[in-house]
C-alpha atoms as one frame of an Amber mdcrd trajectory, in Angstrom:
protein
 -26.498  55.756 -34.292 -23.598  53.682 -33.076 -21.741  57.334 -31.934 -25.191
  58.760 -30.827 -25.830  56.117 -28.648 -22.050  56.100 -27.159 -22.052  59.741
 -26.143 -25.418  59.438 -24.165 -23.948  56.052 -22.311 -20.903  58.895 -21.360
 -23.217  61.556 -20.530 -25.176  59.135 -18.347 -22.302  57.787 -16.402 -20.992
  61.289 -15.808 -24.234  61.965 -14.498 -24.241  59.150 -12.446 -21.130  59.782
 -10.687 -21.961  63.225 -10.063 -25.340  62.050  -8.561 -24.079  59.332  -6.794
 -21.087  60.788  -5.250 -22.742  63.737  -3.997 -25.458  61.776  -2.119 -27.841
  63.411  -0.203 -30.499  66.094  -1.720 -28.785  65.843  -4.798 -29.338  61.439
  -5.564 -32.742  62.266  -3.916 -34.033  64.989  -6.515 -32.501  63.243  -9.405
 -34.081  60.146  -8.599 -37.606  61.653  -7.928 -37.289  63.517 -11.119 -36.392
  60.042 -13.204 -39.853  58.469 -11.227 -41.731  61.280 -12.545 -40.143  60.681
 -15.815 -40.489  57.367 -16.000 -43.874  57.455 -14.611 -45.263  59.312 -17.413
 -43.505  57.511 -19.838 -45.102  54.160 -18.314 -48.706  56.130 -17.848 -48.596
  56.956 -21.581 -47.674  53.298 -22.641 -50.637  52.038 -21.237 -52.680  54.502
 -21.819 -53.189  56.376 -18.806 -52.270  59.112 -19.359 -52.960  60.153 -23.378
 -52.450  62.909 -25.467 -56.444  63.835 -25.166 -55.939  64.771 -21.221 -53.910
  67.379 -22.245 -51.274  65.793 -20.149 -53.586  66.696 -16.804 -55.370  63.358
 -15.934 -56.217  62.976 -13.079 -55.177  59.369 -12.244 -52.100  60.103 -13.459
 -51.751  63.417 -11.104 -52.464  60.829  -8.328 -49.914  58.856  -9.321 -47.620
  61.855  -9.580 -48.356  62.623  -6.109 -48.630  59.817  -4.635 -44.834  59.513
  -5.861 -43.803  62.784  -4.165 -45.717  61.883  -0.887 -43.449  58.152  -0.907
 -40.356  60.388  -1.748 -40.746  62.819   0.932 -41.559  59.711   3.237 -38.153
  58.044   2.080 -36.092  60.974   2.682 -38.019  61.380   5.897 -36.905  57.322
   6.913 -32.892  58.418   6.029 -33.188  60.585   9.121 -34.675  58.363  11.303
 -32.230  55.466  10.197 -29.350  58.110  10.946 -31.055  59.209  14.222 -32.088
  55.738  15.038 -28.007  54.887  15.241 -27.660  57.176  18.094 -30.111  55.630
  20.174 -30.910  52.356  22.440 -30.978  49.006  20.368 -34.925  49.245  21.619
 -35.917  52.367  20.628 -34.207  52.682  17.712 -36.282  49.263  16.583 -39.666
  50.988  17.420 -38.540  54.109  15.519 -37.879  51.641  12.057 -40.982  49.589
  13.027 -42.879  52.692  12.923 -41.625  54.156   9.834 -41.662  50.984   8.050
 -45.335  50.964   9.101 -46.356  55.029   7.514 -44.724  53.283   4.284 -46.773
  50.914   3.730 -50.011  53.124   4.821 -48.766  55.732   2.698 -48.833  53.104
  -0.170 -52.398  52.097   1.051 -53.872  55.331   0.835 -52.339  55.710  -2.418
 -54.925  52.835  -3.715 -58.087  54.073  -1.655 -57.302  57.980  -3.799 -56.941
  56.094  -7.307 -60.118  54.524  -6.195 -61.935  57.851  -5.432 -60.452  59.198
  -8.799 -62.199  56.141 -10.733 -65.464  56.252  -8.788 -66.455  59.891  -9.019
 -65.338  60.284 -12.491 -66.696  57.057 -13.654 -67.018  56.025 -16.894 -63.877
  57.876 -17.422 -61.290  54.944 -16.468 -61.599  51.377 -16.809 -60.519  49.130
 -13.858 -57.330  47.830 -15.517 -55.840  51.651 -15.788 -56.528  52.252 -12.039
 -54.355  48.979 -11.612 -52.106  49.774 -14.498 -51.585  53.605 -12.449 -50.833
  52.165  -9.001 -48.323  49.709 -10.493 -46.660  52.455 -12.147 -46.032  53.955
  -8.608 -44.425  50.802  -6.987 -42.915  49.417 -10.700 -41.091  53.217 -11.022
 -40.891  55.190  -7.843 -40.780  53.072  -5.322 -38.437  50.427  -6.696 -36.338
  53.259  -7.916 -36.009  54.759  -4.565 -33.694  52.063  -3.251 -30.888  53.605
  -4.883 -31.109  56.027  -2.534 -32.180  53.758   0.388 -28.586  51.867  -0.727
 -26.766  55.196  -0.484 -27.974  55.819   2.560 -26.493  52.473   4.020 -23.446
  51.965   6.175 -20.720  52.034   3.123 -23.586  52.940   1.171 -21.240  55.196
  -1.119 -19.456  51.980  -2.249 -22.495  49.403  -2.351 -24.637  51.479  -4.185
 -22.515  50.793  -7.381 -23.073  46.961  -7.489 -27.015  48.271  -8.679 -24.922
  49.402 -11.715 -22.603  46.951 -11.775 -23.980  44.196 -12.132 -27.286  45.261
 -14.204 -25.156  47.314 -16.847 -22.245  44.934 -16.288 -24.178  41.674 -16.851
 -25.922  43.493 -19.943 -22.526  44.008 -21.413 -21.411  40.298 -20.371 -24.664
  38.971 -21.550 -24.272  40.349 -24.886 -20.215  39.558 -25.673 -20.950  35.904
 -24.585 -24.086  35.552 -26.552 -21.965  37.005 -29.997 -19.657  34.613 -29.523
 -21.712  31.114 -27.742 -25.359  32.351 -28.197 -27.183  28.914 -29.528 -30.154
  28.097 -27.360 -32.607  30.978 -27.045 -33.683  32.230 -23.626 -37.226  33.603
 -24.641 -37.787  33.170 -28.775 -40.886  34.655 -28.428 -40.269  37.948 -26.355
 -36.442  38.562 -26.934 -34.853  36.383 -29.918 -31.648  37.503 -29.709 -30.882
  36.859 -25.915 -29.230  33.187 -25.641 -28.892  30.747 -22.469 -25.466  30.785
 -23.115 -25.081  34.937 -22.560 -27.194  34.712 -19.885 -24.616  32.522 -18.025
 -21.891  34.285 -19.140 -23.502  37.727 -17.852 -24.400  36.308 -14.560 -20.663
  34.996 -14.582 -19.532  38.382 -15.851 -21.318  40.433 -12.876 -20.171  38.142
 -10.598 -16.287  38.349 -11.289 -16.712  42.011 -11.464 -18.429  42.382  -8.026
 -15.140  40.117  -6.910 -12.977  42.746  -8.486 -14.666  45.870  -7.188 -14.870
  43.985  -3.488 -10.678  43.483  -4.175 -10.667  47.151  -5.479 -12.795  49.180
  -2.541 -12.220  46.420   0.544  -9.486  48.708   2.283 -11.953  51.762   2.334
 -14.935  49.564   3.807 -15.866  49.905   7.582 -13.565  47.920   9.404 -11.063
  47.051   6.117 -13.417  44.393   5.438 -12.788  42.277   2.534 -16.471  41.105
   1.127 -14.949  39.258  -2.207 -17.209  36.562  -1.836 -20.043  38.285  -0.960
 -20.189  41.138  -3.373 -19.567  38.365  -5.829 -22.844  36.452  -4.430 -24.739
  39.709  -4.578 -23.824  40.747  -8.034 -24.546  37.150  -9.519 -27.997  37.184
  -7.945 -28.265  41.089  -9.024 -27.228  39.743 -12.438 -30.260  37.126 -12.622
 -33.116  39.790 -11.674 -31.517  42.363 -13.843 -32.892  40.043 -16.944 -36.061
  39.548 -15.895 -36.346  43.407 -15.397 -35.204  43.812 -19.257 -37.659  41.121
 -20.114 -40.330  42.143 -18.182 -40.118  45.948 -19.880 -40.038  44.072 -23.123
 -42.985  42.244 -22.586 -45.148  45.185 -21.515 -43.531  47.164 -24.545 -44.383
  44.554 -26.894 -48.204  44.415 -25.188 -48.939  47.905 -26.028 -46.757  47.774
 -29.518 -44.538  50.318 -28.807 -40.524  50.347 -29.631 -39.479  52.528 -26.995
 -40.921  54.195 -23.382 -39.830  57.515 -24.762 -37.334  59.977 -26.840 -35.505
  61.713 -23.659 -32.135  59.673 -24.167 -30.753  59.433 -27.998 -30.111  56.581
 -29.131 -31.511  54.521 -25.716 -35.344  55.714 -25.593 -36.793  56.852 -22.653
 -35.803  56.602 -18.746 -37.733  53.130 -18.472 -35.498  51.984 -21.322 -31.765
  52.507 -20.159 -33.136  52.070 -16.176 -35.150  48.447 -16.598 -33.130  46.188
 -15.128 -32.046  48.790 -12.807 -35.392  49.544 -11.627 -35.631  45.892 -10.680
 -31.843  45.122  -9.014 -31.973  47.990  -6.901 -34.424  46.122  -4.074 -32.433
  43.260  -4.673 -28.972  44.763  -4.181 -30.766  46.528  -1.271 -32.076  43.539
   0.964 -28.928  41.193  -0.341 -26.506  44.155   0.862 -28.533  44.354   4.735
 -28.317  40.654   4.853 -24.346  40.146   3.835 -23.180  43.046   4.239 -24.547
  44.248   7.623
């Protein structure tokens, strides 16, 4: 298990490099693919999306879609951020306000098609599945997608790893501190074996490493710019949301008494398994990266 388990953390960080690196069409497939994944994985945990659909529901296809359409939409936005650079300081704010705006109406209109799908094929669906299939789209594809948004910033190539970093970082952290200090248990109920003590000493961990890589990739930043302290800021705070995503897919996990999301990665589970605290630290390292970073 131990070996199984180790190759597919290699295979995954070989992927990721490639991915990453290469930027662009390729981090933008790979990632829609992985929300589609982990989409279906999430739709089938809650019962979506069962084996009696024959894999063809039609919330679910809305979902699907509605994923695509937000994709499209976000590769769209890269343009206009790159476009909006070349530009006057007004325009270029009109040009985000308005693409910022088709987001959030694409998202909209999203909803309003679920809600067709549940009226004219009612009793089919029950409310909470609607609910459950629109919070697959913004839990999976749209929180996904700002790994790409991150790549897309200025010194996006470097930034982009503190999503990693710190969520797979403080994971590691977490768990070395807890083996050795663990005594008071953060949540008894939902995860017994995660202590206060290894959540400190992951958010400590992520932090010191986000100081290191700063140290490391500072002379390749725009402008040689150092960012120790606030890489370290960003990773800690990273760190802290990257539990509550781990929890959080525990909690829904345990809800529908399942062990894992899926099969696609041996020994990890499914997409929704090795990406949960990812899924949530990539906004976070997003936003905290406009604000310190600039």
């Amino acid at each position: 298990m131990f070996i199984t388990r180790l190759i597919s953390g290699i295979v995954l960080v070989a992927i990721a490099l490639i991915t990453i690196l290469s930027g662009g069409p390729v981090l933008f497939f790979t990632l829609l693919i992985l929300s589609l994944v982990g989409m279906n994985e999430l739709y089938r945990a809650v019962k979506v999306e069962d084996k009696e659909d024959g894999g063809l529901s039609p919330l679910a296809l809305t979902g699907y879609a509605g994923a695509v359409l937000y994709y499209i939409l976000v590769y769209w936005m890269a343009d206009v951020n790159n476009i909006s650079g070349e530009i006057n300081g007004g325009a270029a704010s009109v040009l985000l306000q308005e693409a910022g705006s088709l987001m959030l109406c694409l998202l909209v209109l999203i909803l309003i098609a679920m809600m067709f799908v549940y009226v004219f094929t009612y009793p089919r669906y029950r409310s909470e599945q609607v609910m459950s299939a629109f919070f697959g789209v913004v839990y999976v594809a749209v929180m996904l997608s700002y790994i790409f948004k991150t790549r897309c910033l200025p010194d996006g190539r470097f930034i982009v790893w503190l999503i990693f970093l710190c969520s797979w970082g403080c994971d590691t952290c977490a768990y070395c501190v807890g083996m050795l200090f663990g005594r008071h248990k953060m949540s008894p109920k939902l995860s017994p074996k995660k202590s206060v003590e290894g959540a400190v000493g992951g958010v400590a961990g992520a932090a010191l490493l986000g100081a290191v890589y700063a140290a490391a990739v500072g002379g390749f930043l725009e402008g040689g710019k150092g960012l120790i302290l606030e890489f370290a800021v960003i990773c800690a705070v990273g760190a802290l949301i990257s539990m509550v995503g781990d929890l959080a897919a525990s909690a829904i996990k345990r809800n529908h008494g399942i062990k894992d999301y899926g099969k696609l990665i041996p020994g990890h589970g499914g997409i929704l398994d090795r990406f949960d605290s990812v899924i949530f630290t990539a906004p976070v390292i997003y936003f905290l990266a406009v604000l310190l970073v600039g």
